[in-house]
C-alpha positions, -999 to 999 in steps of 0.1 A, spaced: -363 -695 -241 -374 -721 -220 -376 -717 -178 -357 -750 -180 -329 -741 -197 -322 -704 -178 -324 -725 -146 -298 -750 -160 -275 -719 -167 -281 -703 -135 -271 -734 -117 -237 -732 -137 -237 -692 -131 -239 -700 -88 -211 -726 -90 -189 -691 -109 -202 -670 -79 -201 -691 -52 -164 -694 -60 -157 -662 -67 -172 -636 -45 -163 -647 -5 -124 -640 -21 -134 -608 -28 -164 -592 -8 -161 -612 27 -189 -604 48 -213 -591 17 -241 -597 42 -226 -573 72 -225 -542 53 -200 -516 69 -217 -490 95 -234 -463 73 -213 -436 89 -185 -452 75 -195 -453 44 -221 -424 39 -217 -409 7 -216 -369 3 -243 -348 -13 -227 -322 -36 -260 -303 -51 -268 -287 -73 -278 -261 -48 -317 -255 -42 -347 -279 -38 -378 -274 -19 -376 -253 12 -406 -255 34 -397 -235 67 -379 -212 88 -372 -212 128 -346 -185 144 -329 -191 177 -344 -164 200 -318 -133 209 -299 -145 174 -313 -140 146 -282 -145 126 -284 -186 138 -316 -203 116 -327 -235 109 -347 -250 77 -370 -275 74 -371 -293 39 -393 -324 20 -364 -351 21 -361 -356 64 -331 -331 64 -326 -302 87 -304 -276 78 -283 -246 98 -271 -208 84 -250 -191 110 -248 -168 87 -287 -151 77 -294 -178 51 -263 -167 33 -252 -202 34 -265 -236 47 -251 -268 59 -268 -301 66 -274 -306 104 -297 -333 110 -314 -362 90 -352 -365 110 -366 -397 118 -361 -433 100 -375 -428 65 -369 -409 38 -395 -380 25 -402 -366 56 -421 -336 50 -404 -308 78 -430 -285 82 -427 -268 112 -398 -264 137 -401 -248 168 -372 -232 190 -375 -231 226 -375 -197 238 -366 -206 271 -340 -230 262 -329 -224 225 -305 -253 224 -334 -272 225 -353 -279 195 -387 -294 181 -389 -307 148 -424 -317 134 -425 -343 103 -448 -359 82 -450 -381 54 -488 -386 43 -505 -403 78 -476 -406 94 -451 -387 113 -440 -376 144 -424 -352 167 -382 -353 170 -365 -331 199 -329 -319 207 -313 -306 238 -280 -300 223 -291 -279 191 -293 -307 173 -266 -325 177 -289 -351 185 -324 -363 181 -347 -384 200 -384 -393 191 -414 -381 211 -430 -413 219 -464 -395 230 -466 -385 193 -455 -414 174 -472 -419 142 -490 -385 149 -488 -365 110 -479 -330 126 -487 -301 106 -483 -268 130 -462 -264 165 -468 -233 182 -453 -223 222 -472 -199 244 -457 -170 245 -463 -163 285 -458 -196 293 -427 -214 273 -431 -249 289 -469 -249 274 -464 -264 237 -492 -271 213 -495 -298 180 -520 -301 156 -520 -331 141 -543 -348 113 -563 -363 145 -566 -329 167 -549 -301 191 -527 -320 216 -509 -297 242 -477 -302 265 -476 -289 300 -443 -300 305 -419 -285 277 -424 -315 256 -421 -344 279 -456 -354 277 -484 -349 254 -523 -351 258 -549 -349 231 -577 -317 242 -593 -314 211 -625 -337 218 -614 -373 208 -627 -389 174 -641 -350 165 -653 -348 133 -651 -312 132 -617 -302 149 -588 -324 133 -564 -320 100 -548 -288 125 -533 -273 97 -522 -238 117 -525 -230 157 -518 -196 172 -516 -186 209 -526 -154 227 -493 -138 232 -507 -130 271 -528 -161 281 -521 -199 271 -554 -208 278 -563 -193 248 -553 -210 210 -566 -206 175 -565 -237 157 -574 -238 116 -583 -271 103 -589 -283 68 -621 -269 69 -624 -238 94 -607 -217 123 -616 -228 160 -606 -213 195 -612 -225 228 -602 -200 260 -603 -229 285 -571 -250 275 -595 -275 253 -620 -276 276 -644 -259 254 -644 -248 218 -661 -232 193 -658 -224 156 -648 -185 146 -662 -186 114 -684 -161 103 -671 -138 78 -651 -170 60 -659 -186 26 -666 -219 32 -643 -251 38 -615 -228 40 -582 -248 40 -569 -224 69 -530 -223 65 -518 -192 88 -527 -179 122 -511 -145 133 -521 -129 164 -511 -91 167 -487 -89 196 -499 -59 208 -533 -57 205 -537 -96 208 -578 -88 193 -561 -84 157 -560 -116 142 -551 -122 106 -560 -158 92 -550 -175 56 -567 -198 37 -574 -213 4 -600 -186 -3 -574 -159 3 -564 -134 37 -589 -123 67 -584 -100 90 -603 -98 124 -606 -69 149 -626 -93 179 -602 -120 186 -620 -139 157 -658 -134 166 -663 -117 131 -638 -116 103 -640 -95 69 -619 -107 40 -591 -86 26 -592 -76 -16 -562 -64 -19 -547 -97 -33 -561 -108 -68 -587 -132 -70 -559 -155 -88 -539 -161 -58 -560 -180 -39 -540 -203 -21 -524 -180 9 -497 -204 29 -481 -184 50 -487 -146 69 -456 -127 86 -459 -99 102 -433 -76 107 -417 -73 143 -408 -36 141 -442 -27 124 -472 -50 128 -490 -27 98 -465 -46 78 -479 -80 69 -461 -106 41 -485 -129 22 -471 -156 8 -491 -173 -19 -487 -199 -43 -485 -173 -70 -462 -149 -54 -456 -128 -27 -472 -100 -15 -465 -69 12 -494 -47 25 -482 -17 47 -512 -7 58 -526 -38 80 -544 -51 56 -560 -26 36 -539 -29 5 -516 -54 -12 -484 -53 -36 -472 -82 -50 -437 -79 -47 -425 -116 -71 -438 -132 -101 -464 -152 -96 -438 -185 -106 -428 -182 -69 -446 -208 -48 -443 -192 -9 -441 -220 20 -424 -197 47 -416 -163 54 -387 -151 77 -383 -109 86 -353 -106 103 -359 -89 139 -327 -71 139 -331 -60 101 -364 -58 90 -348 -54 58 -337 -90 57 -362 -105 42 -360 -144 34 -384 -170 13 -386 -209 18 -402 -222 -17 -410 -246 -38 -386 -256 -64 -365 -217 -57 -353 -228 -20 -345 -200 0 -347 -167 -17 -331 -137 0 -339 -99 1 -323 -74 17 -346 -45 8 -376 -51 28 -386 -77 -5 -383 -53 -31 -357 -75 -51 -347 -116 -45 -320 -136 -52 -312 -173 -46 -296 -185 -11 -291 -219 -11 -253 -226 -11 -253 -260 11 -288 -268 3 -290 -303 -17 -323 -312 -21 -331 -317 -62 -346 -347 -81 -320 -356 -104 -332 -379 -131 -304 -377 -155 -264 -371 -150 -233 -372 -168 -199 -375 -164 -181 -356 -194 -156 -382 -215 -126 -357 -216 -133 -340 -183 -143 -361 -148 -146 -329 -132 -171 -317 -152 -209 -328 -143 -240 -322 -156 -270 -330 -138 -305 -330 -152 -338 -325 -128 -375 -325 -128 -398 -309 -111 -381 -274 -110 -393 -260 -139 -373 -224 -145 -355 -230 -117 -341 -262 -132 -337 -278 -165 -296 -286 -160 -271 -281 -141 -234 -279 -152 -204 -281 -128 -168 -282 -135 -155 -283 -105 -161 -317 -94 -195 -308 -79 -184 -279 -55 -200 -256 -75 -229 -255 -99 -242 -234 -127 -276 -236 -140 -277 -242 -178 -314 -243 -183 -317 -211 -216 -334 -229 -244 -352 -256 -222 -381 -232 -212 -383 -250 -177 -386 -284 -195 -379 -319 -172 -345 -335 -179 -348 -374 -182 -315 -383 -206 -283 -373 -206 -257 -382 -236 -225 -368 -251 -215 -371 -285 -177 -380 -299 -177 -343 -305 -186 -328 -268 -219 -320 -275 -246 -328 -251 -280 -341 -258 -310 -340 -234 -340 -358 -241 -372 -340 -224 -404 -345 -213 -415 -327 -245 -384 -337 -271 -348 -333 -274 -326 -308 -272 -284 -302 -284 -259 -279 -260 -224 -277 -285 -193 -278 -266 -188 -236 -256 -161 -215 -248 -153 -208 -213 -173 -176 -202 -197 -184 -233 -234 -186 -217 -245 -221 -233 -279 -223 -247 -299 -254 -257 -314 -257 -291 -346 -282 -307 -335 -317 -324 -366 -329 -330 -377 -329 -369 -392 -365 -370 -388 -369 -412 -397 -404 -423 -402 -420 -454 -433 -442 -462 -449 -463 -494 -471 -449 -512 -492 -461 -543 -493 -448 -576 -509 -454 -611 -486 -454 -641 -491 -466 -676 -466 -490 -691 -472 -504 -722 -506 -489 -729 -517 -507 -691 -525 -494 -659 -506 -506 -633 -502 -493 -595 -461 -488 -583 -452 -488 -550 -425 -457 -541 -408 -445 -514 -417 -408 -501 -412 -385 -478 -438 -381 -451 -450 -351 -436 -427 -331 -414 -434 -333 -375 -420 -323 -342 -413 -349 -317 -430 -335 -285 -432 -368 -263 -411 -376 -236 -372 -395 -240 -364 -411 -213 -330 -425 -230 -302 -418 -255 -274 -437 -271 -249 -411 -293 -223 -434 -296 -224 -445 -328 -228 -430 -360 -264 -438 -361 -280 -422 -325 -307 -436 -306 -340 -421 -283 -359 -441 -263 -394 -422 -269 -431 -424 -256 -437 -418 -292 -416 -449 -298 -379 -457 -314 -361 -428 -333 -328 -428 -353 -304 -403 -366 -278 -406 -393 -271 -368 -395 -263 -354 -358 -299 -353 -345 -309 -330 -376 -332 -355 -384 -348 -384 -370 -368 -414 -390 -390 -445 -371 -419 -440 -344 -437 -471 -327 -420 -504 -327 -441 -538 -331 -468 -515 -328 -456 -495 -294 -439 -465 -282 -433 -462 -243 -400 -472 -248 -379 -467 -215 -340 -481 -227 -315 -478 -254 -282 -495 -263 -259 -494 -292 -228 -514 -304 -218 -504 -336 -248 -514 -358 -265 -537 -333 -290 -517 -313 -314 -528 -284 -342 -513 -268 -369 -523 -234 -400 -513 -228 -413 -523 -190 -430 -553 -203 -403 -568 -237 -373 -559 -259 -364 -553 -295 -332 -559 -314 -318 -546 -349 -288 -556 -369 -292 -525 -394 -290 -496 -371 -325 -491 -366 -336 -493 -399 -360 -526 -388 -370 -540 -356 -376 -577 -341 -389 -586 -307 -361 -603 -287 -364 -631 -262 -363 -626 -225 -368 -647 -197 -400 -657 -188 -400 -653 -151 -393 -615 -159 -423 -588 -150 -403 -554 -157 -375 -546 -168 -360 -511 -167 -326 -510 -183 -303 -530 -211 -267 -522 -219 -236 -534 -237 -202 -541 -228 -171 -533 -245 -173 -572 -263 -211 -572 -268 -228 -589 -240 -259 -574 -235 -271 -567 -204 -304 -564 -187 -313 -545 -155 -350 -557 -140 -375 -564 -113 -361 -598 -110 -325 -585 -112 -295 -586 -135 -291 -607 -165 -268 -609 -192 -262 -625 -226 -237 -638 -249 -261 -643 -281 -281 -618 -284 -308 -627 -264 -312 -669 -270 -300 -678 -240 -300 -656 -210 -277 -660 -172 -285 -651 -143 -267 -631 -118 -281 -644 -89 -264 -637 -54 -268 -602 -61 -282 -585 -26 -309 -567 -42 -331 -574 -73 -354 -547 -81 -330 -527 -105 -336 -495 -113 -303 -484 -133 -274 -505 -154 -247 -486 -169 -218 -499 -190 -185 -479 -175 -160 -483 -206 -135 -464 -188 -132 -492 -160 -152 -519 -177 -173 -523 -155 -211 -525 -151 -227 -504 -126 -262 -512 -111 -283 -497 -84 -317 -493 -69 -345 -468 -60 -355 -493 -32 -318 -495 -20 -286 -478 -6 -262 -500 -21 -243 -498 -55 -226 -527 -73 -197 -526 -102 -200 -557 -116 -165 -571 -138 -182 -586 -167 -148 -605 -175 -153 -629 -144 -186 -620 -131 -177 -607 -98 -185 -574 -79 -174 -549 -52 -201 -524 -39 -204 -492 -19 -230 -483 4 -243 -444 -1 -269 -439 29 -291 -425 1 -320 -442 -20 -302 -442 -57 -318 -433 -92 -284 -442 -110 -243 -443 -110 -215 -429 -128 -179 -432 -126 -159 -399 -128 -119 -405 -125 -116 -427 -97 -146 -420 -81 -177 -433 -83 -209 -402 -84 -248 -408 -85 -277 -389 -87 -299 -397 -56 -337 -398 -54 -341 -364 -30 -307 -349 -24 -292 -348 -56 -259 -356 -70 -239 -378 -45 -200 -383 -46 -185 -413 -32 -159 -408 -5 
């Protein structure tokens, strides 16, 4: 394929456009306001929670801080959650710490990070509304804290030091010594409940404490492993000389204000990694230690340790209820909020409202556009898939069989059955009875056939024959990234490279293809198949059976997606954009007004025959009409790993906040 002759083509392909779309997308380039046009995130419930704040005097009214810039509300406990504010400009925000003013608590202080940047975001109308701190801009904040004696004295610690507010926020001043090496990465600060002058500050490395404001400090760490991450500060209440600390190398307790500190065995040596201390505000011998293996409860101050969940829980945040210190809640990785109401002797999941899951995969089911199914990564036992069948309002975890596997496929058979291809194979759910607990069972015996050389005599002479046998048996444990089940012949897009099946996945024949695997796309029409790796295609005629490279444009330097349509154009989603062709691959167009080009996702809708693109990089999606090459879009306010059509309505699976519904 010559660069000549696509730009020929594409010449003819902008005359099509350039008469076609002003009739029916005026003013492309003036995209409607986003909160016209903001799409709704639907779940499935959970994601990563990272932490808690409670509005003083109402412990009922809590707000959550999450990895994906939003900030949620319960009025309710945690019983329920609804999305209250979207922090700062970017997307990924990392919401570590929020901070309620006691004197004030409609006004709010929400810390956010992303890598070295960040900032500081206040409300005054319980967050209704947000406005940047612009003393903190580009400050990565990683622990607020408020004197307790003195409410208009606020302290940051930020990756460059300790900075500290005299004024309730309206101004900020760095009193850490500037360009330390020692006192910055201020993972955790703590104030002395009865003098503001006096702050704890754990870095990356050690604990600090200056009893001067700033003027002077000096590091509190003898009796600490060294280079300590230090994650937690808590300062007894009481008797403000008890301080616990957390760190990497586990839990401390000191009995001088931090002159001397003694570690505490009661945890296993296994849980190193302790994020977070609570102590309890009825009892302070009652301390929570949450861990990246677990939680754990001493009643004693210190001197012993239960764990009281697996060690599969990852604890960011823990929140004891001051009016029930039975009411126990859990912000974690992968769980979201976990609730207790027996002083965290049991846990269940509380994260009705919460949408914060990478969804990789989703599916709209052929006979049902209610139902969805939604695969993620990341969440191990807490994810796998999703199933809902109401339209996204509520969600069922479907995950038995997977054993906390990543979801990158979805596909559904002319029979109902759903196929997921894995990060370690594929896996079939049949079509069950309502109330029937659906499990998900292996569909990956890789059988193939090879030559293989053998001496026979004919006629008194040796001669070698060349037969067809059956190879040795294995188990596809690579990664599938796509599936095509449409056809009587199915199709996986592995690492390990093409497979087929010609009886219902119970059996799959092929492997590498011109000598590769990573294979990230699959198409079928009838017999005709196509596949993409980032860097070429493949076509077969046969159903699989043989493989030959196809041509692509030149000017292309990833592609990411090819599809059919209903009358066998094949389509091609890439770096450059969309193209389509007529033959097969000899000639290739280009659409080339499209408003975006890095394409992440192309889907064929037969339903509305339509072709649906979108981008990670990008807000918008497009539905292309392959019949006259026009399009209409939608704009979702959310980055976009792919789109479906269910019914009339368009749903799509979002990078950070999961499945999206159009409005």
């Amino acid at each position: 394929m010559s660069r000549k002759r696509i730009s020929t083509e594409s010449l003819f392909l902008r005359m099509v456009l350039a008469l076609a779309i002003p009739t029916l997308i005026p003013g492309v380039a003036a995209p409607a306001p986003a909160a016209q046009t903001l799409w709704k995130a639907i779940g499935p419930d959970g994601g990563d929670a990272r932490t808690f704040a409670a509005v003083p005097g109402h412990p009922d009214h809590l707000y959550l801080g999450t990895l994906n810039s939003w900030l949620y509300e319960s009025l309710d406990g945690g019983a329920s959650w609804h999305r209250l504010a979207r922090i700062g400009a970017v997307d990924g925000l990392v919401l570590d710490d929020i901070l309620v003013d006691s004197a004030q608590p409609s006004t709010i202080f929400v810390a956010g990070w992303r890598d070295n940047d960040g900032g500081l975001w206040v409300s005054h109308d319980a967050g209704k509304s947000f406005a940047e701190s612009t003393s903190l801009h580009g400050q990565s904040i990683r622990s607020l804290a408020q004197a307790p004696s003195d409410p208009r004295t606020l302290f940051a610690g930020t990756l460059e030091g300790v900075f500290r507010s005299t004024d309730a926020g309206a101004s900020w001043t760095l009193i850490s010594p500037q360009g330390s090496k020692e006192i910055h990465e201020i993972e955790s600060l703590a104030v002395d409940p009865t003098n503001p002058d006096i702050l704890y500050a754990g870095t990356w490395h050690l604990p600090w404490k200056t009893e001067d404001g700033g003027e002077h400090w000096h590091n509190i760490k003898k009796g600490i492993i060294d280079d300590s991450d230090v994650f937690s500060i808590v300062i007894d209440p009481v008797n403000p000389r008890t301080v616990f600390l957390s760190a990497c190398s586990g839990i401390y307790k000191s009995d001088s204000g931090g002159e001397l500190f003694r570690k505490i065995e009661g945890i296993p040596s296994t849980a190193r990694r302790t994020r977070v201390l609570m102590q309890d505000p009825e009892n302070h011998e009652i301390v929570y230690a949450g861990t990246t293996e677990g939680l754990y409860k001493t009643m004693d101050g210190g001197k012993t340790f239960r764990a009281m969940t697996g060690a599969d829980v990852i604890v960011n945040d823990v929140y004891v209820d001051p009016g029930d210190s039975n009411h126990v809640l859990l912000a974690t990785d992968r769980g979201g909020v976990l609730t207790s109401n027996d002083a965290g002797e049991s846990f269940t999941q509380s994260n009705q409202g919460i949408s914060g899951r990478k969804v990789e995969a989703l599916l709209v089911d052929r006979a049902d556009p209610a139902r969805l199914i939604a695969g993620v990564v990341n969440d191990k036992i807490y994810g796998g898939v999703f199933i809902s069948t109401t339209g996204g309002a509520e969600w069922q975890q479907a995950g038995d069989g997977l054993d906390g596997r990543d979801v990158f496929a979805l596909a559904q058979t002319a029979d109902g059955t759903v196929l997921a291809g894995t990060n370690h194979g594929i896996f079939a759910l049949a079509a069950s009875e309502p109330g029937d607990k659906p499990a998900w069972q292996p569909r990956n015996t890789i059988a193939n056939t090879i030559m293989k050389t053998s001496t026979e005599v004919h006629m008194k002479k040796r001669v070698n024959i060349e037969k067809e046998v059956e190879a040795p048996v294995i188990q596809l444990q690579s990664r599938v990234l796509a599936l095509d089940v449409s056809g009587d012949a199915w199709l996986a897009a592995t690492a390990y490279g093409l497979v087929t099946s010609k009886d219902q996945g119970a059996t799959w024949q092929g492997g590498p293809v011109m000598g590769a695997g990573d294979y990230l796309s699959v198409t079928a029409h009838g017999a005709t198949m196509a596949a993409a790796r980032s860097e070429g295609a493949v076509l077969s005629l046969d159903a699989g059976a043989s493989w030959f490279p196809m041509q692509i444009p030149t000017m292309l330097t990833r592609i990411h997606r090819v599809a059919f349509s209903a009358d066998g154009t094949l389509w091609l989603g890439a770096r450059e954009g969309v193209y389509f062709s007529h033959d097969l691959g000899k000639s290739w167009l280009w659409i080339q007004r499209m408003p975006f080009r890095d394409v992440d996702d192309l889907y064929y809708d037969a339903g509305h025959d339509k072709v649906l693109v979108s981008s990670r990089e990008n807000d918008q999606v497009y539905a292309i009409d392959p019949k006259n090459l026009t399009w209409k879009w939608n704009q979702t306010g959310f980055r976009i790993n792919l789109i479906r059509a269910a019914g009339d309505k368009l749903v799509a699976a979002s990078m950070f906040d999961g499945v999206l519904v159009q409005p």
